[in-house]
C-alpha positions in Angstrom: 90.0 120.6 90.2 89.8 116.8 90.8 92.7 116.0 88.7 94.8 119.3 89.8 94.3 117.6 93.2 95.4 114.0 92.4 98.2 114.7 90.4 99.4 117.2 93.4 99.2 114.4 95.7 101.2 112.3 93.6 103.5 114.1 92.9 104.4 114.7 96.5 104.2 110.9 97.3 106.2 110.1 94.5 109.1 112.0 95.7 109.1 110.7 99.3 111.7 108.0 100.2 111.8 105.9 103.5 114.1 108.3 104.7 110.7 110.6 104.8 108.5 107.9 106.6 106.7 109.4 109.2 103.9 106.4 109.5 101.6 104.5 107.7 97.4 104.0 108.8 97.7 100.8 106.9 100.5 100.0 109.7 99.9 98.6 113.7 101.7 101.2 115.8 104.5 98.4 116.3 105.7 98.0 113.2 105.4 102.1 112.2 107.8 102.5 115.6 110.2 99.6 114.7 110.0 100.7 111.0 111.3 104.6 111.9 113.9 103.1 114.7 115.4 100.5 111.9 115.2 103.5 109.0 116.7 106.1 111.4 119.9 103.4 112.0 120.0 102.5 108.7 118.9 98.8 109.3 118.3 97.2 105.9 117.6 93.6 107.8 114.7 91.8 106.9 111.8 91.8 109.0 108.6 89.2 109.5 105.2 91.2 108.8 101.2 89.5 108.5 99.7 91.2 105.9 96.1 91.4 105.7 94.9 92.0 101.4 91.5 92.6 100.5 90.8 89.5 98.7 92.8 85.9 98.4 96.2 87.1 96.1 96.0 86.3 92.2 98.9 85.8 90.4 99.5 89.4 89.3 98.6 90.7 93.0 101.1 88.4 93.6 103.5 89.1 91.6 102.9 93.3 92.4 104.0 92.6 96.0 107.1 90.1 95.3 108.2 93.4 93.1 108.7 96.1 95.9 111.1 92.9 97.0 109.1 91.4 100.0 109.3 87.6 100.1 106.0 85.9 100.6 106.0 82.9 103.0 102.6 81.4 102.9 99.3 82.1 102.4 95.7 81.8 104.4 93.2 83.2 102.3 93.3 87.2 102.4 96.0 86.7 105.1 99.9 86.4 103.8 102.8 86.0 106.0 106.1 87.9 104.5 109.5 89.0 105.5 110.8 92.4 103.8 113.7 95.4 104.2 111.9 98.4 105.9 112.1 100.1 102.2 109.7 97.1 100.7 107.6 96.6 103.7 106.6 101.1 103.1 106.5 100.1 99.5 104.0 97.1 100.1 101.9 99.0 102.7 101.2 101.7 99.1 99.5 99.0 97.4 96.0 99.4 96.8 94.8 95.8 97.9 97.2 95.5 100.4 94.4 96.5 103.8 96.8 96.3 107.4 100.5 95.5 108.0 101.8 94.1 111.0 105.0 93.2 113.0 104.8 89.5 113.1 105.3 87.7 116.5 107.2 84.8 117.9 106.5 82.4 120.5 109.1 80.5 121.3 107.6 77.2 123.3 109.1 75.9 127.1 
């Protein structure tokens, strides 16, 4: 019943696109909002995201999250800072190790 489950859910998930987003838990209410504004205009622009991972990124973690095409920028610990098109941000925010998302913030100095 387990698998019948699983392989249910799956299925569903894999045939959702971005058009489908309706929201991610992994997601600050700020970026979810901007995310369905930018996919409902069609705005493929890259956006700046903190990501929060469950442990400091190994190179295959690493690798995994440059593949749904989100540029890393550096690295604190479990803390990475990233740009990414609203498609790759959704697709990073599906991986397992990959905890919050944010919309990152600038201060610009007087």
């Amino acid at each position: 019943m387990k698998i019948l489950l699983f392989f249910l859910i799956a299925s569903v998930l894999a045939g959702c696109s971005s058009k489908d987003f309706v929201g991610s838990p992994k997601f600050e209410t700020a970026l979810n909002i901007k995310l369905k504004k930018m996919i409902k205009d069609n705005d493929e622009s890259p956006l700046g995201v903190i990501m929060m991972s469950d442990k400091k990124l190994k190179s295959s973690k690493r690798k995994e999250l440059e593949n749904t095409g989100i540029k890393i920028g550096s690295e604190t610990g479990n803390i990475i800072t990233a740009t990414g098109t609203p498609d790759a941000i959704i697709k990073a925010g599906e991986l397992e190790f990959i905890k919050q998302i944010q919309l990152a913030k600038t201060n610009y100095l007087k």
